[in-house]
C-alpha positions as CSV (number, residue, x, y, z in Angstrom):
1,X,99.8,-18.5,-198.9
2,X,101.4,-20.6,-201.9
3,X,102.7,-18.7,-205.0
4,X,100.5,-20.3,-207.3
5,X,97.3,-19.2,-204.7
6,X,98.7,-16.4,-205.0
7,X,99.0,-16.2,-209.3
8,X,95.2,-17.7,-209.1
9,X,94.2,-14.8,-207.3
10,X,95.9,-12.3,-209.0
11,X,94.6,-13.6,-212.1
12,X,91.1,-13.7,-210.9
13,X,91.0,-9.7,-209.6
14,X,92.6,-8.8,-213.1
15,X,88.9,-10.8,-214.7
16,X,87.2,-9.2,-211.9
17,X,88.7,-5.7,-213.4
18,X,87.8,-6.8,-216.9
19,X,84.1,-7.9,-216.1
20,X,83.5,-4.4,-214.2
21,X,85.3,-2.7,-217.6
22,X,83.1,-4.3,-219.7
23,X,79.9,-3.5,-217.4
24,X,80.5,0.5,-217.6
25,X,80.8,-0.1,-221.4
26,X,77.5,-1.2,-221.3
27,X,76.2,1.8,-219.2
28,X,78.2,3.9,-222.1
29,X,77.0,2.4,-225.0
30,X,73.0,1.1,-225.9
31,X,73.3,-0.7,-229.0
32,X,75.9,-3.5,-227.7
33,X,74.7,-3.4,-224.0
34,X,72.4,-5.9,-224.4
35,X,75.1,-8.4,-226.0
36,X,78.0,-7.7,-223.2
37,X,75.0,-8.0,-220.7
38,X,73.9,-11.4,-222.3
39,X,77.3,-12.8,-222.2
40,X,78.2,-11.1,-219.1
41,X,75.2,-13.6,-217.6
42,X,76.4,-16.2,-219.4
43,X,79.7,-16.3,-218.0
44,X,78.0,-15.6,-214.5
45,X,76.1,-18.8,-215.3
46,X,79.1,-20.8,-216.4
47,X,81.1,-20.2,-213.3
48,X,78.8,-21.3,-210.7
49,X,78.3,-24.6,-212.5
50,X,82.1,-25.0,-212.5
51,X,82.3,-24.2,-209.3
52,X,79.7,-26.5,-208.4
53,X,81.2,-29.0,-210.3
54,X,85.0,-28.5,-209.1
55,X,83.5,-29.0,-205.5
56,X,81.7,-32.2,-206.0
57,X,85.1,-33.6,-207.9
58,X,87.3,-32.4,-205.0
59,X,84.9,-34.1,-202.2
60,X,84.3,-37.3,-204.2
61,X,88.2,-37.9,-205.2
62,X,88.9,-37.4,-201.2
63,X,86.4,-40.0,-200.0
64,X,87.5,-42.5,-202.5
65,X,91.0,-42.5,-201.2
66,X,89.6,-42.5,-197.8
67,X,87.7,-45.4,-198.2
68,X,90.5,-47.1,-200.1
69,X,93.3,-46.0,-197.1
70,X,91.0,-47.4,-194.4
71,X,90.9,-50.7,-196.7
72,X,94.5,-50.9,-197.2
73,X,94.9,-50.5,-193.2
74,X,92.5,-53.5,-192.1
75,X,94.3,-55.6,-194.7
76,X,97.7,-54.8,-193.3
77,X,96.7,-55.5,-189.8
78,X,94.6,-58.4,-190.3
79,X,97.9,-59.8,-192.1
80,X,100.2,-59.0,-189.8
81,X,98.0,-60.4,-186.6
82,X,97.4,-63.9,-188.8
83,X,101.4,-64.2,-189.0
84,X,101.7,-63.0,-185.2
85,X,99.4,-65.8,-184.2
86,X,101.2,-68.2,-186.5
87,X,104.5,-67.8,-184.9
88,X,103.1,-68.1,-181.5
89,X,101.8,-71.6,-182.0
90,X,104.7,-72.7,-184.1
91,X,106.9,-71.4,-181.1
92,X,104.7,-73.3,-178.4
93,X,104.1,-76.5,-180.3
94,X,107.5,-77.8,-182.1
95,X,110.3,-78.0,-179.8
96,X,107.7,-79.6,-177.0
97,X,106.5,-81.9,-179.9
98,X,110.5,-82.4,-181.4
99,X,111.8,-82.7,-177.6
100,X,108.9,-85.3,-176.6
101,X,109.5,-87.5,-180.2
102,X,113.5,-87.5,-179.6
103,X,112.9,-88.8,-175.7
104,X,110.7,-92.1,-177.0
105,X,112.8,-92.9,-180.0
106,X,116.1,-92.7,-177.8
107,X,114.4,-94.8,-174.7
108,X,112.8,-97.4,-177.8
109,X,116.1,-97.6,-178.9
110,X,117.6,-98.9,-175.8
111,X,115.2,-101.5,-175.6
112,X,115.4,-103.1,-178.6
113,X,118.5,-104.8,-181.0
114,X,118.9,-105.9,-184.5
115,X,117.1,-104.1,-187.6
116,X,114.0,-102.2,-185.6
117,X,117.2,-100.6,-183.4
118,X,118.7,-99.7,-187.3
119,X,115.1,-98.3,-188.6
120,X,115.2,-96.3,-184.6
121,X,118.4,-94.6,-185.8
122,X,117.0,-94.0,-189.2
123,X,113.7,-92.3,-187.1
124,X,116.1,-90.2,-185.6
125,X,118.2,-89.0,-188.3
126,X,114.6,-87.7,-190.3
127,X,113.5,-85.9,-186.9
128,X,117.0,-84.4,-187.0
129,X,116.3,-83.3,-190.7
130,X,113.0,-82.2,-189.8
131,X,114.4,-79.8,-187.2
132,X,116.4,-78.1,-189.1
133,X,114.4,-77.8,-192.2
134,X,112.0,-75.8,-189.8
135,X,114.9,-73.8,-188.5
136,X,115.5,-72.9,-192.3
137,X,111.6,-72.4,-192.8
138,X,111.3,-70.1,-189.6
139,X,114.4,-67.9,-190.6
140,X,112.7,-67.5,-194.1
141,X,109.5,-66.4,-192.6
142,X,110.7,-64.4,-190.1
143,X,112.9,-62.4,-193.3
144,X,109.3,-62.4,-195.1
145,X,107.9,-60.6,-192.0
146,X,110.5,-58.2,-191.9
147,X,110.0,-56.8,-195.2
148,X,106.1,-56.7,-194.7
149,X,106.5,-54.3,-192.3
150,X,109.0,-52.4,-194.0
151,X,106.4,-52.2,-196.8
152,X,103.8,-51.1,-194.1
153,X,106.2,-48.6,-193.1
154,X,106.5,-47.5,-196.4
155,X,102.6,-47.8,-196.9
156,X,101.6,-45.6,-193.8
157,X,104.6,-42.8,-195.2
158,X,103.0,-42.9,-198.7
159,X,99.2,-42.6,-197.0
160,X,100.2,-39.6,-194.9
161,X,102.0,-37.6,-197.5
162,X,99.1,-38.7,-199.7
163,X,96.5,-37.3,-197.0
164,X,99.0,-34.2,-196.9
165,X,98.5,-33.7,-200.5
166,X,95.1,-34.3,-200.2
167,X,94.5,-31.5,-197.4
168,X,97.0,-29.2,-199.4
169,X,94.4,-29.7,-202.4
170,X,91.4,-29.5,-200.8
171,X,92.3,-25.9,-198.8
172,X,93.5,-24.7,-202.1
173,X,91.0,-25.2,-204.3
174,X,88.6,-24.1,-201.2
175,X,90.2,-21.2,-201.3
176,X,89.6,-20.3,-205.5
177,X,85.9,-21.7,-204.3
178,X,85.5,-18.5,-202.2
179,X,87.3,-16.5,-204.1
180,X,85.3,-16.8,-207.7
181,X,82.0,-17.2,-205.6
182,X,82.8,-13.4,-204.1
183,X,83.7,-12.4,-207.5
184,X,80.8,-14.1,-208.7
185,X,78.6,-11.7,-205.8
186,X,80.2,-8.9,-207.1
187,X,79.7,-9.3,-210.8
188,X,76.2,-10.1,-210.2
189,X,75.5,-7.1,-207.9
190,X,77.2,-4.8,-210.8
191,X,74.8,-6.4,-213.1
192,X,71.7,-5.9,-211.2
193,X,73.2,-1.9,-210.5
194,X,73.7,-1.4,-214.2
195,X,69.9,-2.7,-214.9
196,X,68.6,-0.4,-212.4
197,X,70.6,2.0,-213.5
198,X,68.7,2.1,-217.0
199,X,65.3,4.2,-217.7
200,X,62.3,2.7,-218.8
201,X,63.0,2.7,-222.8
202,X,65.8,1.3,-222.2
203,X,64.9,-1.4,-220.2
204,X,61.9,-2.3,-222.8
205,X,64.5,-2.4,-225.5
206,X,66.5,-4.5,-224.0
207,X,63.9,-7.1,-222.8
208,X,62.7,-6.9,-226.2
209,X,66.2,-7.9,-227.5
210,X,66.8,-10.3,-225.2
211,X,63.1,-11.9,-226.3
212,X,64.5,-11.9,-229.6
213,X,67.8,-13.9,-229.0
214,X,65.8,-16.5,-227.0
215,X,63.4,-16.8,-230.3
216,X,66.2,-17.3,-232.6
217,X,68.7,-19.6,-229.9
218,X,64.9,-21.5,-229.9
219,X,64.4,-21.7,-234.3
220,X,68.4,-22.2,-234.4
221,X,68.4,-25.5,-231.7
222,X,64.6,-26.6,-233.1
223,X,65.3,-26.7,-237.3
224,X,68.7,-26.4,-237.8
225,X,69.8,-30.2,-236.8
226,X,65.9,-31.3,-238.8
227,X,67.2,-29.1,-241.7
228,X,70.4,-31.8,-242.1
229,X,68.3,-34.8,-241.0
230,X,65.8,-34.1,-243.7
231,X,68.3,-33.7,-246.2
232,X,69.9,-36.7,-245.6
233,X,66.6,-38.6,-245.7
234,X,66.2,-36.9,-248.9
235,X,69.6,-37.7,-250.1
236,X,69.0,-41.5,-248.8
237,X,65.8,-41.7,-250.9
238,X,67.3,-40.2,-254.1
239,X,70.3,-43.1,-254.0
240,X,67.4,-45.7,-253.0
241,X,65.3,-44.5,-256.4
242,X,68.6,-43.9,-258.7
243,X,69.3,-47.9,-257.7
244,X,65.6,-49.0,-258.2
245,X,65.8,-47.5,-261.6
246,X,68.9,-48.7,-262.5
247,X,67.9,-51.6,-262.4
248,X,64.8,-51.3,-263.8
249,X,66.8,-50.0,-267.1
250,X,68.8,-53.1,-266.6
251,X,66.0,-55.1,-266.9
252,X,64.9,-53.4,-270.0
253,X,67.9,-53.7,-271.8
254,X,67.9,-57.7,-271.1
255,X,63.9,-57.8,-272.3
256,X,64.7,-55.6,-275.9
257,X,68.8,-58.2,-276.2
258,X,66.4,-61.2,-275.5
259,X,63.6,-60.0,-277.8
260,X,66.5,-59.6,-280.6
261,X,67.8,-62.8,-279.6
262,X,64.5,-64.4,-280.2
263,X,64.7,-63.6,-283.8
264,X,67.9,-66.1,-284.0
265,X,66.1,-68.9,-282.1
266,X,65.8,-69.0,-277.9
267,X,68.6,-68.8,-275.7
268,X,69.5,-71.2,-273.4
269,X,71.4,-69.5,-271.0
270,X,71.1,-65.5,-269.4
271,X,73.9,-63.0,-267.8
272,X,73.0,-62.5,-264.1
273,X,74.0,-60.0,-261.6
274,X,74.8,-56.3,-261.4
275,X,76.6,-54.6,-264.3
276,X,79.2,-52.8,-262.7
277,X,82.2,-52.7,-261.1
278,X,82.7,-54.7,-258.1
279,X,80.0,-57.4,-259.2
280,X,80.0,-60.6,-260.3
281,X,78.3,-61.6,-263.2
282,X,76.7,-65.7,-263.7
283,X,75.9,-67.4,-266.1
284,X,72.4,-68.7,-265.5
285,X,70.2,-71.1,-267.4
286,X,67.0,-70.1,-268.3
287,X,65.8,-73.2,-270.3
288,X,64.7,-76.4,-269.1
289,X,66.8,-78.0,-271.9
290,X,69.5,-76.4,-271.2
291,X,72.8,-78.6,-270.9
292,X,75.0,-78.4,-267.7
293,X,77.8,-76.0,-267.8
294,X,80.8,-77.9,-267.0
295,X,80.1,-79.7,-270.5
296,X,80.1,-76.4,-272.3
297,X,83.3,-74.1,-273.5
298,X,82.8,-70.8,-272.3
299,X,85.2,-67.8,-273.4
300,X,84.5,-64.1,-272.2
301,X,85.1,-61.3,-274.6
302,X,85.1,-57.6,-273.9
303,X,83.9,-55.1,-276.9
304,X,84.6,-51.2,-277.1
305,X,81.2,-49.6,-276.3
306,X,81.5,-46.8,-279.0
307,X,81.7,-48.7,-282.3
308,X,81.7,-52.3,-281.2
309,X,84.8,-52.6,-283.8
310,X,87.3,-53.5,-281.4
311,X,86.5,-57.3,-279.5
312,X,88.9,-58.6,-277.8
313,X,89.3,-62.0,-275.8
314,X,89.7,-62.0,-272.3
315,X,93.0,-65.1,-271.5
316,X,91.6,-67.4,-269.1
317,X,88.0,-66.0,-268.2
318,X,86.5,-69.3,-269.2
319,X,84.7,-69.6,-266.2
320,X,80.5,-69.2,-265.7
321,X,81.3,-66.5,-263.3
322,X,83.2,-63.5,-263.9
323,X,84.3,-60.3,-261.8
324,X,84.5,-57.3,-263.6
325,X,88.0,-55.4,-263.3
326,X,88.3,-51.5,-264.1
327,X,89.9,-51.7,-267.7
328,X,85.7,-53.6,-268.5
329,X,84.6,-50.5,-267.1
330,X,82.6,-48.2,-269.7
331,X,82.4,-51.5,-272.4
332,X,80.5,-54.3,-273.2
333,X,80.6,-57.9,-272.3
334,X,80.3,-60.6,-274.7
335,X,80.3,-64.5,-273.7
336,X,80.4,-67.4,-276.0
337,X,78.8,-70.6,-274.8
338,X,80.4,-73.6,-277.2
339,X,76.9,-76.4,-276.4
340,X,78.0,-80.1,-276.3
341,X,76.1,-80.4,-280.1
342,X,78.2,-78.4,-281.4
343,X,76.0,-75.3,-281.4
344,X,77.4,-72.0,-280.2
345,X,75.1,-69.6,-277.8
346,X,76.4,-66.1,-277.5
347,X,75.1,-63.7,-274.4
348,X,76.0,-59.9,-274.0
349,X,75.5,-57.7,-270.9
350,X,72.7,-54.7,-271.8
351,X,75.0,-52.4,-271.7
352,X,78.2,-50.7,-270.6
353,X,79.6,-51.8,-267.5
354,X,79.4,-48.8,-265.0
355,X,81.8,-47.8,-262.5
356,X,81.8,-48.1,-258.8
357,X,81.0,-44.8,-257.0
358,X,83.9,-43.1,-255.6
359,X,86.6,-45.4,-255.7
360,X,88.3,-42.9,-258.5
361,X,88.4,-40.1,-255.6
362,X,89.9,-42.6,-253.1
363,X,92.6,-43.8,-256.0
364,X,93.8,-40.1,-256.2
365,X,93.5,-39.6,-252.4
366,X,95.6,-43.4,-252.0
367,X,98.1,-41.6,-254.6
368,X,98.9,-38.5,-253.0
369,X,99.7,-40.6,-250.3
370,X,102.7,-42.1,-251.7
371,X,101.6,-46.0,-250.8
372,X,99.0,-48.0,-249.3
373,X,98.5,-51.5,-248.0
374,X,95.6,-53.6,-248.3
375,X,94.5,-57.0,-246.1
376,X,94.8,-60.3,-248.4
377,X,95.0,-64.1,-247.9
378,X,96.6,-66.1,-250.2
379,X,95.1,-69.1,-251.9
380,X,96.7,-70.0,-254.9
381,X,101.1,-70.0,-255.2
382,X,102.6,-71.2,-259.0
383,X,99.0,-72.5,-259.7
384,X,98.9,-75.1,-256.4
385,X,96.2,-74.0,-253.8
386,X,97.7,-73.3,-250.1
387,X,96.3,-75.7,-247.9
388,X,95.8,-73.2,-244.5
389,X,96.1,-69.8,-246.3
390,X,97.6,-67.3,-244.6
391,X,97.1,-63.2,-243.5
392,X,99.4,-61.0,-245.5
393,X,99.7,-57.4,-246.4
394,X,99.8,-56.0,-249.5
395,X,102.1,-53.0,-250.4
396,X,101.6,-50.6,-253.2
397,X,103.7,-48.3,-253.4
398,X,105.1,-45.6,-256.5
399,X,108.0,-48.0,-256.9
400,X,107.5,-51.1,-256.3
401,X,105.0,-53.8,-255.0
402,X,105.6,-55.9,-251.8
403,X,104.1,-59.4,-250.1
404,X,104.9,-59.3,-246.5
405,X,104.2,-60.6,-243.4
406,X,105.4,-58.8,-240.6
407,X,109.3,-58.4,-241.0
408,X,109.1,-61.7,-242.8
409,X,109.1,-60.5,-247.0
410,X,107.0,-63.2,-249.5
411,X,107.7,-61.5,-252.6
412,X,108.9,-57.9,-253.5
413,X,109.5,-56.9,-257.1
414,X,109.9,-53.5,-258.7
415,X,107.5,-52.3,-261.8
416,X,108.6,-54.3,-264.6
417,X,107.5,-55.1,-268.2
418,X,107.3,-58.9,-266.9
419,X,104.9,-57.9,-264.1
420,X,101.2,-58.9,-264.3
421,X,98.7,-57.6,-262.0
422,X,94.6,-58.0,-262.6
423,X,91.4,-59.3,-261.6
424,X,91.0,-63.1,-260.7
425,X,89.5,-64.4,-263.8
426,X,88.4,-67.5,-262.5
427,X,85.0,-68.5,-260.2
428,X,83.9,-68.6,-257.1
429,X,82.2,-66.6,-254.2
430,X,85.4,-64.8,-253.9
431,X,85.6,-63.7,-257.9
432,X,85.2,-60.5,-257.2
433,X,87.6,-60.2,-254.3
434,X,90.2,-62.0,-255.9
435,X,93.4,-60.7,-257.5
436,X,96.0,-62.3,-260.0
437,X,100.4,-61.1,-259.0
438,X,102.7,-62.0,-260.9
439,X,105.8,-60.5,-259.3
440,X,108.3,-62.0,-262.0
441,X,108.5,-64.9,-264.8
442,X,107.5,-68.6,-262.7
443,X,106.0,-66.9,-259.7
444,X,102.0,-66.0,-259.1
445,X,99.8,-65.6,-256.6
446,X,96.4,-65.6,-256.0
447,X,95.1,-63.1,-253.6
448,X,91.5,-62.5,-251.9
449,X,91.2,-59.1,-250.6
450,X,88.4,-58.0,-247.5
451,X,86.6,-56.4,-250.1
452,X,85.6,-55.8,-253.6
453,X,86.6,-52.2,-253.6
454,X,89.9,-52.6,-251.6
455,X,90.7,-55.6,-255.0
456,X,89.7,-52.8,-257.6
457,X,91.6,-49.9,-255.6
458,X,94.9,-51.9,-255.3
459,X,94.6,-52.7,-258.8
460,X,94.0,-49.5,-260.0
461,X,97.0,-47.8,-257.7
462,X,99.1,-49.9,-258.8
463,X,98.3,-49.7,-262.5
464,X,98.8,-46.0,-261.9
465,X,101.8,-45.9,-260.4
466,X,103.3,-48.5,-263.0
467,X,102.4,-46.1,-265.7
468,X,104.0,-43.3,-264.0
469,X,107.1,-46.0,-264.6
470,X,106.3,-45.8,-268.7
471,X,104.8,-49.6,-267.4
472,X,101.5,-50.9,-268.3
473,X,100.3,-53.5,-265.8
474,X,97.6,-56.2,-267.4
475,X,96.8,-59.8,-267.0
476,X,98.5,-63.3,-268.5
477,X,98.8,-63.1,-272.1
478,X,97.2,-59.7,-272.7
479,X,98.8,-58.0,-275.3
């Protein structure tokens, strides 16, 4: 018997001893019988499904390499018979064939003169050539057939001290089969004694307990997991109806500005999309005398929400679209719209812009971290658009801010007072994706992350991290 047959045994009886211990503790004791009994048969239960299991694994992992060993064997011999039979015809046929060809062209020589006994001679010389090329072929084959059977050599030790191990296995783990089944016999027996062994009361009380675990094992497995789906349907409905009326309020704040603006004449144009961070708000017309917007002068403006006092210009939003960044968040928007006639047609959002759900918890969460790196592509360099733009990463880390592809480095700049870093202020389906670096003086890129909320995170990290550097990060020309 092997030492570690030996261990598992060993191991086993000392279980064996501590089931049996915990048995006559429940013949001692009345209020936890019923639990020690209860797991008692649990553990009962568990180890005959392993060992039912641990039997079906050991027969199934012996037939497959079985199966695959009497593959391996049919290949090898078919092989070998194929380059047997081979070598046997090559053996019979060429020197009969090479003896037979020299014999004619020697006799044809002798019979003829001039230039055919020349091209004879030449005939010759190629079967001479010939011969020894398949001298040089049969030597090579006849090394390639020598290592095949060293490999089968090696194949058939490998299968037998595979099928060694395999036997090895398969009588030891036959042997922990037998082993836990008779300890599973014995527990079982003890079990059934110690039942027996109790008086009526008893034996009510504790089928009356055990009726009791089943009921709540049965309320525990039935409403618990309905319990968290119905709360997350609930929670799902409450975001669905905070949305609906969301924009519902939306939509009453643009009926009561356009009621105002009706006192000043109609408007010609409206402010569309979703007022909040990681939108993109258009400029619509909603007048069928409205002029085309590429003939207007458009200038966005962004007002402090508590007074209104404070307006300030926003350099270079003076396209229809614009993507909100996170210093708009919590104040107003203003466009001007400058009409061919000279007339001047002012729009405001209905209210403060509001900010995107959770992206401050993943800022702090990005920060503790030291760094993070976002996906982009870049489409703009020094103001020229890159024809095929290419996959970069984006590093934002608390000292500096890096443009890299793989070990290759695009830019990489520390926190200065001539870095810029904000939203892309121009428009386009990728408005609110995009993202304005300006690493130093002469240099900027324009970046499109995956997604809206990766654009305001970065820019948000990074504006954080700058700050921590007594540096305020903002856009071109912003004071």
């Amino acid at each position: 018997m092997s030492v570690s047959s030996r261990n598992s045994m060993v191991k086993q009886q000392q279980e064996e001893e501590g089931v049996a211990a915990d048995v006559m503790d429940v013949h001692t004791t009345s209020a936890t019988g019923d639990e020690l009994m209860s797991a008692a048969r649990e553990v009962v239960g568990k180890a005959k499904a392993d060992l039912f299991q641990r039997r079906l694994s050991v027969r199934e992992m012996a037939s497959q390499f079985e199966r695959g060993q009497a593959a391996a064997h049919a290949a090898a011999a078919s092989t070998l018979a194929h380059d047997q039979k081979l070598k046997e015809v090559a053996q019979l046929d060429k020197p009969a064939l090479l003896n037979k060809l020299r014999s004619l062209l020697s006799e044809l020589a002798g019979r003829v003169a001039g230039r055919n006994k020349d091209d004879i001679s030449d005939a010759l010389i190629a079967v001479e050539a010939i011969e020894a090329q398949w001298t040089k072929r049969e030597s090579e084959l006849t090394h390639e057939r020598m290592e095949i059977r060293q490999m089968a050599v090696t194949f058939q030790q490998a299968s037998e001290d595979a099928t060694k191990m395999i036997d090895e296995e398969r009588a030891k783990a036959q042997l922990e089969i037998e082993s836990a089944h008779a300890a599973t016999l014995r527990v079982e027996a003890a079990l059934e004694q110690q039942a027996q062994s109790l008086s009526a009361a008893e034996q009510g009380e504790l089928e009356q307990l055990r009726r009791e675990v089943k009921e709540a094992r049965r309320i525990t497995m039935l409403h618990a997991p309905s319990k968290v789906m119905d709360m997350e349907h609930e929670i799902a409905g409450l975001r669905q109806q905070l949305t609906e009326k969301t924009l519902e309020i939306v939509l009453l704040r643009k009926k009561l500005e356009g009621e105002k603006m009706q006192t000043n004449g109609p408007t010609l144009f409206e402010i569309q999309g979703e007022e909040r961070l990681g939108a993109c708000l258009a400029i619509t017309p909603c007048a069928h005398n409205a002029p085309e917007l590429n003939k207007c002068i458009i200038q966005w403006y962004s007002i402090s929400a508590n007074d209104g006092s404070k307006v300030e210009a926003i350099k270079r939003a003076t396209k229809p679209q614009y993507a909100p960044e996170p210093l708009d968040v919590g104040k107003l928007l203003r466009v001007d719209i400058g009409l061919p006639d000279g007339r001047l047609d002012t729009l405001f959002t209905s209210g403060p812009l509001d900010a995107a759900p959770g992206l401050g918890n993943q800022v702090e969460t990005l920060a503790r971290k030291g760094s993070a790196e976002f996906n982009v592509r870049l489409f703009q360099e020094n103001g020229e658009a890159v024809k095929k733009p290419p996959n970069l990463v984006f590093l934002v880390d608390k000292m500096r801010i890096k443009l890299s592809k793989g070990r290759s480095t695009k830019a990489k700049e520390d926190y200065s007072l001539a870095m810029q870093l904000c939203g892309g202020r121009g428009g386009g389906d990728a408005a609110a994706r995009s993202l304005y670096w300006s690493p130093r003086r002469g240099v900027q890129f324009m970046l499109v992350l995956e997604t809206e909320r990766d654009r305001n995170a970065a820019i948000m990290l990074a504006r954080r991290f700058a700050f921590d550097c007594n540096i305020i990060l903002g856009g071109p020309d912003d004071c």
